[in-house]
TORPA-263922 format. One record per residue (C-alpha): x, y, z. Coordinates in steps of 0.25 Angstrom, whole numbers, padded with zeros to 4 digits, always signed. Layout:
XYZ...
***
This chain:
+0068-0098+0137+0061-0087+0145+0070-0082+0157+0065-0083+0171+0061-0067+0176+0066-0071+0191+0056-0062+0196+0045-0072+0194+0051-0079+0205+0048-0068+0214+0035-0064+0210+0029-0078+0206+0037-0088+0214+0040-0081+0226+0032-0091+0234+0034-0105+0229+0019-0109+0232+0017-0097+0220+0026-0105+0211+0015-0115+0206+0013-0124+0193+0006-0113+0187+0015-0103+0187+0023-0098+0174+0035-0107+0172+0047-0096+0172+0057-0101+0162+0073-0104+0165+0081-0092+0160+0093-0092+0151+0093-0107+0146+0088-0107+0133+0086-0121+0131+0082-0126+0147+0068-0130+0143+0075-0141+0135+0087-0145+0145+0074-0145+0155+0067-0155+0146+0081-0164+0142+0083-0168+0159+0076-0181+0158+0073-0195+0165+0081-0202+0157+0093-0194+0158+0091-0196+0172+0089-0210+0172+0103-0213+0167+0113-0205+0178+0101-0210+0187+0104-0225+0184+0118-0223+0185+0120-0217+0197+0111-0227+0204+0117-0239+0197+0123-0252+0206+0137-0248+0197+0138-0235+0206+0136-0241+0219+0128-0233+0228+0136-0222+0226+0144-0221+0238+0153-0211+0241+0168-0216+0240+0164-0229+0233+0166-0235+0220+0152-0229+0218+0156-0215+0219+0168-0215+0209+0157-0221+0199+0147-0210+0203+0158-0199+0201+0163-0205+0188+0148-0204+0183+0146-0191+0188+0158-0184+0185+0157-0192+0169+0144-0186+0168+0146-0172+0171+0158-0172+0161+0149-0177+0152+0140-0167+0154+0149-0156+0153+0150-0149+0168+0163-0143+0172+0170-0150+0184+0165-0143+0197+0178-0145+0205+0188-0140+0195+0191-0149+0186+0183-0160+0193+0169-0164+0195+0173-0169+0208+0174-0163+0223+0180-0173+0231+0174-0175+0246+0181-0178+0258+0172-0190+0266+0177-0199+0276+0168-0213+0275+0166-0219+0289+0159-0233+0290+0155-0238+0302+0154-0253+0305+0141-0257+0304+0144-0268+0316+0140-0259+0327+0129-0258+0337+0126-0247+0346+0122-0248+0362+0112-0238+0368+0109-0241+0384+0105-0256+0382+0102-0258+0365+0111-0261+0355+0107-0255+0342+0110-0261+0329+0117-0255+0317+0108-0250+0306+0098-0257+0314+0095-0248+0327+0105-0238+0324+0117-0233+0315+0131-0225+0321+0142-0221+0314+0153-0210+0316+0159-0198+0307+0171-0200+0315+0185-0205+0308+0187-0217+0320+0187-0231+0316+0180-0234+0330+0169-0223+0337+0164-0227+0350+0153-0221+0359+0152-0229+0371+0139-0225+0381+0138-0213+0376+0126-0205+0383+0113-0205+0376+0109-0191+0374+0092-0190+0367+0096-0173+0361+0081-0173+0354+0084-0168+0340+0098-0166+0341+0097-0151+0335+0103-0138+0340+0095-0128+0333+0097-0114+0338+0089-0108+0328+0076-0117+0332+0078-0114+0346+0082-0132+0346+0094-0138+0355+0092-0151+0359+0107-0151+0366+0105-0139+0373+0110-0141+0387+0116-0156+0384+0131-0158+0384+0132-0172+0374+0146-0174+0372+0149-0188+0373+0136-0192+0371+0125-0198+0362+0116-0187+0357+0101-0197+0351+0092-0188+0341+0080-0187+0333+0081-0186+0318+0075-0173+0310+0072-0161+0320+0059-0157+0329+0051-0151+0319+0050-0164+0311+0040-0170+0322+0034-0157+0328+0032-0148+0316+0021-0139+0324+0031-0136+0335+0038-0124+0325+0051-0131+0328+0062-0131+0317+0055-0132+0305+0044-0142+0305+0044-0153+0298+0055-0148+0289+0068-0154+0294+0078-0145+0296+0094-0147+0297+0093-0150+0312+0086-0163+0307+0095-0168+0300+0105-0180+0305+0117-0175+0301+0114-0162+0310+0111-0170+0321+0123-0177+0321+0132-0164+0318+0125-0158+0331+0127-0169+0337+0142-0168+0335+0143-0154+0337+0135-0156+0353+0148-0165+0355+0139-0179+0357+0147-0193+0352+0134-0198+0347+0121-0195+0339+0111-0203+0335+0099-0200+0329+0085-0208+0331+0080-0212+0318+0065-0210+0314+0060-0211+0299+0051-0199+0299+0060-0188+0304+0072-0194+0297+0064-0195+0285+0069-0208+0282+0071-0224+0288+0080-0231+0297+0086-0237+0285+0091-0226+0279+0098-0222+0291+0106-0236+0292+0108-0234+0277+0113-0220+0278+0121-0222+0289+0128-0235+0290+0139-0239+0280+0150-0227+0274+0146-0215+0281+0153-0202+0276+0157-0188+0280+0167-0178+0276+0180-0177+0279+0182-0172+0295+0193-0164+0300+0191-0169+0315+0188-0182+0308+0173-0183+0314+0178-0180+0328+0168-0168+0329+0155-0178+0325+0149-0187+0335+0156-0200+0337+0144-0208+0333+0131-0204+0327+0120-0212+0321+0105-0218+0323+0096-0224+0330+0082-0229+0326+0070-0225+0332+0069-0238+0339+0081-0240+0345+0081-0224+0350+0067-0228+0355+0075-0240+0362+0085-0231+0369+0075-0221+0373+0067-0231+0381+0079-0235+0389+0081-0223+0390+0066-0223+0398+0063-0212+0387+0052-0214+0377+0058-0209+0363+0044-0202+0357+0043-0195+0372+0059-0191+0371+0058-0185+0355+0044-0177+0359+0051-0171+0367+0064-0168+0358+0053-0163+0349+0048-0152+0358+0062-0145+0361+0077-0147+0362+0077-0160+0371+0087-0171+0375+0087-0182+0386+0098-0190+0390+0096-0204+0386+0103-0213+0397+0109-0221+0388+0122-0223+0382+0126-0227+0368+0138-0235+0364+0141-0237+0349+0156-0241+0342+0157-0236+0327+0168-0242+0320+0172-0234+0308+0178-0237+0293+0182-0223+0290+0190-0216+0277+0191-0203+0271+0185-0205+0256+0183-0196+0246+0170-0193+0240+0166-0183+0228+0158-0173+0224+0153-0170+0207+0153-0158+0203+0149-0151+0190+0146-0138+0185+0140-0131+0173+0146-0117+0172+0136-0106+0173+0135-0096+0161+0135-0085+0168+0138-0085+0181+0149-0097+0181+0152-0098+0195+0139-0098+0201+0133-0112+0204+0121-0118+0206+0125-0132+0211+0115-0144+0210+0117-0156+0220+0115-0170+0222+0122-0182+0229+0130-0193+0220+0132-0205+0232+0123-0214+0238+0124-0225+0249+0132-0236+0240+0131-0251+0244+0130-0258+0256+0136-0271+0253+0130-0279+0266+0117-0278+0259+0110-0290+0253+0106-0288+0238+0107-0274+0232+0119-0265+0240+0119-0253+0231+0113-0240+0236+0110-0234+0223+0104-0220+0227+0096-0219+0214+0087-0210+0220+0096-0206+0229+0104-0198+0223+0107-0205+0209+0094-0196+0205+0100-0182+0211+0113-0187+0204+0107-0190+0190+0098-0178+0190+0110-0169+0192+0117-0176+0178+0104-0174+0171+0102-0158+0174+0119-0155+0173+0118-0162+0160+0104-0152+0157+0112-0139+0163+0124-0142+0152+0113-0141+0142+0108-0126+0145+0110-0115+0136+0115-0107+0142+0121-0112+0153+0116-0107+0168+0121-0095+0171+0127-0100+0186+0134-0115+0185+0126-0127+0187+0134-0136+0196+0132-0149+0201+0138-0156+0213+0135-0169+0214+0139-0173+0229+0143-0186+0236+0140-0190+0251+0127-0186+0253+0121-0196+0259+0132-0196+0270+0127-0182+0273+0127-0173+0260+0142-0172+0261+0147-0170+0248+0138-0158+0247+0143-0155+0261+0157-0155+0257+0154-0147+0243+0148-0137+0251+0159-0137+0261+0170-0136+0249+0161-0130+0238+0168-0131+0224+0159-0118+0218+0159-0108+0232+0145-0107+0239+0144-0094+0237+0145-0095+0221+0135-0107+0222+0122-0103+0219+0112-0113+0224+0110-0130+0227+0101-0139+0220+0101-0152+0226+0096-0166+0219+0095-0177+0228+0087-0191+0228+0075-0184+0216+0062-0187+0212+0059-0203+0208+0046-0201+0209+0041-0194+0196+0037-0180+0194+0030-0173+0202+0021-0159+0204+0031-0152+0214+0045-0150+0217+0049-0151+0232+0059-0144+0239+0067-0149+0248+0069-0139+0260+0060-0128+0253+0061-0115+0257+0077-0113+0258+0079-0106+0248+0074-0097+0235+0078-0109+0226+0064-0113+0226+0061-0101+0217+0069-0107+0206+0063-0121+0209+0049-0116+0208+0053-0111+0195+0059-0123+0189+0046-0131+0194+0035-0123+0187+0041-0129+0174+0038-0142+0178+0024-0137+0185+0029-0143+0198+0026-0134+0212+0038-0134+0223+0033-0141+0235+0040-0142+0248+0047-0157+0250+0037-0167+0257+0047-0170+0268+0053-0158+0273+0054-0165+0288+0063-0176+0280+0074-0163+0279+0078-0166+0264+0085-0152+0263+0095-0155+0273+0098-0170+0265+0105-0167+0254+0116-0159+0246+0110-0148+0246+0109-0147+0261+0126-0143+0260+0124-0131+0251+0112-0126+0260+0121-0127+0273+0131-0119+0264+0121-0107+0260+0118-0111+0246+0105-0112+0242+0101-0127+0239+0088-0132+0233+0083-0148+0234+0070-0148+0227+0065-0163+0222+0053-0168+0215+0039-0166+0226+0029-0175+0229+0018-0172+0221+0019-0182+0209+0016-0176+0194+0004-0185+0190-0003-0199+0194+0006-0208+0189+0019-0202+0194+0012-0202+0209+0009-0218+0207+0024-0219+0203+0028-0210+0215+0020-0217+0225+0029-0231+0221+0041-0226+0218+0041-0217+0232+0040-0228+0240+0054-0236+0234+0061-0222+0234+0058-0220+0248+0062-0235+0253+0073-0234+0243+0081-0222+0250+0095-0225+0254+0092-0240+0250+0099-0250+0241+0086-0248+0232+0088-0234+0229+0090-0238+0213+0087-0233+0202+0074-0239+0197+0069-0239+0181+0053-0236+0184+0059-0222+0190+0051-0209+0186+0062-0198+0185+0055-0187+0179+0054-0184+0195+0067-0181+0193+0067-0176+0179+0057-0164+0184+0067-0163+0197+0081-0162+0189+0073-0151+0178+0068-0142+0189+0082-0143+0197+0089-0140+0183+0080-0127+0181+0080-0122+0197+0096-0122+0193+0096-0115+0181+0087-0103+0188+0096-0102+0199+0109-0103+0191+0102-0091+0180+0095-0083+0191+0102-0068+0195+0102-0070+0211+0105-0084+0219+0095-0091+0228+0095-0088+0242+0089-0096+0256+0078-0092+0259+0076-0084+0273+0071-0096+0281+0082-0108+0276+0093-0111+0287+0101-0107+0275+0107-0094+0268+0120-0091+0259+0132-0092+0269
***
């Protein structure tokens, strides 16, 4: 095959919007026989890993369960199989250090004169390692958005001392609601969004509660997702203070229930978050909240799989593609089904990452850097697998080269564009251009930024790290008529269907969404792995090489 001239990624694709359709399909350097591995990732092949991984047999696949050691088993068989070396010396396993808390579910919480209902009005749980965590008439503190962002000029706990106290916020950040005011970034989230940043600030301001009021727009998705999420197991990595530095309880409220608190409060809650959206804002209140949480807890032990294909060149250079292997598992208090068989989420990311190893082993040559893939556990509690793998990275940060993360993909057929989650970040859209010419696709910008997908999955603990990190999934304009009918049915049960018992696996599936995903992926690795210099951030991302 022609090799690529890297220069016409300068002069004819240094704007993406000049990178159309129409322009000449460069060719992938070195592999002789790539047009024909390209052509050999099908369906099919998908189908089966697919099927497996989302089958009743593997139990939702939850960390620490029955469920996991058959994931494992499968995974680790397959790679074998496939011929990857071992990414942890002479196993294919990094082990994670998690400490599993359960909450009882038998729990209410009291604000001034409502009792709120569990999963019902409201969800608490602690990360603390104590069988019992009480908060009794802790102050009710309003803190607006919950952010301390220097950098956007944003404190909403500036002047306020919350030890001891209840600290209430809003989901996603101020520009989500006010895009014309400039603030943060518009209707793109940012991190500050994000409920795991709100709890850590939380923390780090020294308050003994956070919650959070729930509202399906700027969370991006419904209450039932949060009491899904955020009830049964709950998991972290192992702390050496034992969660003593976290606040004692943190957790949600629903829009209703706040809205109940605010009024008693004599506070009208639209009025109170107008005005959280205008500035840094907080208001006292005049209430206290008493909650008991009583905790199951035990260290457990979770793993990561890794596999690699050595490079032919440059050997100990990676470029590592991502994607999460667990799911939710069963709730066995459910009538009828129990399983949460994550098909969609993440049995596809999985089964598309055995699909495109088993296509790298198949290059002639090989790549000249290493093709690894990490296939991590416990994202759902919080991307922590990933967390911890970039905490305790078995290949150094500093040799690895670049992220390519595969999470929940395409269900929904072909389509014209290719969007990219968080674009902008970072010059691996050059080499994602690139691979979608060939498939006369266009790459588009996600049609949700505000949801603040980039900062939601694996990929997320490289970028924090420094290492450039691409989630690009199949966009929203559909390939032709019949695929956009198809679309508009099979949309509405794989929305409804996140974090459900009927996230399954389903036979009328069209995959070559995924197909066209997992080929374009394949190919932005190999550019990467065979191109002279490494990506870089670009100048605007909160991110650069560390």
């Amino acid at each position: 095959m022609k090799k690529i001239l890297y220069p016409l990624l300068v002069s004819g694709c240094a704007l993406l919007s000049a990178c159309t359709a129409e322009s000449p399909v460069p060719q992938v350097t070195e592999q002789d026989n790539f047009d024909e591995v390209y052509a050999s990732i099908t369906a099919d092949k998908i189908a089966t890993p697919l099927k497996t991984l989302a089958s009743d047999e593997f139990e939702g696949r939850l960390p620490t369960t029955e469920g996991e050691k058959k994931t494992l088993d499968y995974l680790t068989t397959e790679f074998k199989r496939l011929g990857l070396e071992p990414g942890n010396g002479d196993s294919y396993l990094q082990e994670v250090a998690l400490m599993e808390i359960t909450a009882d579910p038998a729990m209410t919480m009291t604000i001034g004169d409502n009792t709120f209902d569990y999963k019902v009005d409201m969800v608490a749980s602690s990360k603390r390692e104590q069988q019992q965590v009480n908060l009794t008439d802790s102050e009710l503190v309003f803190v607006g958005y919950g952010i301390n962002a220097p950098e956007y000029d944003w404190n909403d706990y500036e002047g306020l001392d919350v030890t001891g106290k209840t600290v209430v916020m809003l989901v996603n950040d101020p520009g989500f609601e006010n895009p014309q005011s400039g603030k943060f970034q518009g209707t793109t989230m940012t991190y500050y969004g994000r409920w795991s940043y709100k709890y850590e600030e939380a923390s780090r301001q020294g308050a003994a509660g956070a919650i959070i009021v729930h509202e399906t727009a700027p969370a991006s998705y419904g209450w039932s997702v949060v009491a899904n999420s955020w009830s049964g197991p709950q998991y972290g990595l192992v702390s050496p203070d034992k969660g003593a530095s976290r606040v004692a309880v943190e957790g949600w409220l629903t829009l209703d229930a706040a809205t109940r608190v605010f009024a008693d409060a004599g506070l009208n809650f639209a009025e109170e978050k107008a005005k959280a959206l205008q500035g840094p804002y907080s208001v006292s209140l005049d209430q206290t909240m008493s909650v008991t949480v009583n905790n199951t807890y035990q260290a457990s032990k979770s793993y990561n799989v890794i596999a690699t294909l050595p490079g032919s060149k440059r050997p100990d250079e990676h470029v590592i593609y991502t994607s999460h292997w667990d799911h939710l598992g069963k709730d066995e208090s459910l009538e009828g089904d129990q399983i949460y068989n994550g098909a969609h989420d993440n049995a596809t990311g999985t089964a598309a990452a055995l699909v495109m190893a088993d296509a790298f082993t198949q290059l002639k040559p090989a790549p000249e850097r290493s093709i690894t893939f990490l296939i991590v556990t416990a994202e759902e509690q919080g991307l922590l697998g990933s967390k911890y793998y970039a905490e305790n990275p078995l290949i150094p940060l500093d040799k690895t080269v670049a992220n390519i993360n595969m999470d929940a993909m395409n269900v929904l057929g072909k389509t014209k564009d290719i969007a990219v989650i968080g674009m902008g970040k970072s010059d691996l859209e050059q080499e994602l251009t690139i691979a979608a010419q060939r498939q006369g696709r266009v790459v588009t910008q996600e049609d949700r930024p505000e949801a603040g997908y980039y900062y939601r999955s694996d990929h997320f603990s490289f970028a924090k790290a420094g290492v450039p990190a691409l989630y690009a999934k199949g966009g929203s304009e559909p390939f032709d008529e019949a695929t956009a009918n198809y679309r508009k049915r099979t949309k509405v049960i794989v929305t409804g269907c996140y974090h459900q018992v009927c996230d399954k696996f389903r036979e009328d599936w069209d995959l070559s969404g995924i197909v066209q995903d997992t080929q374009l992926l394949m190919e932005v690795g190999v550019l990467v792995a065979n191109k002279p210099t490494w990506p870089a951030w670009s100048e605007t991302s909160e991110f650069q090489r560390k």
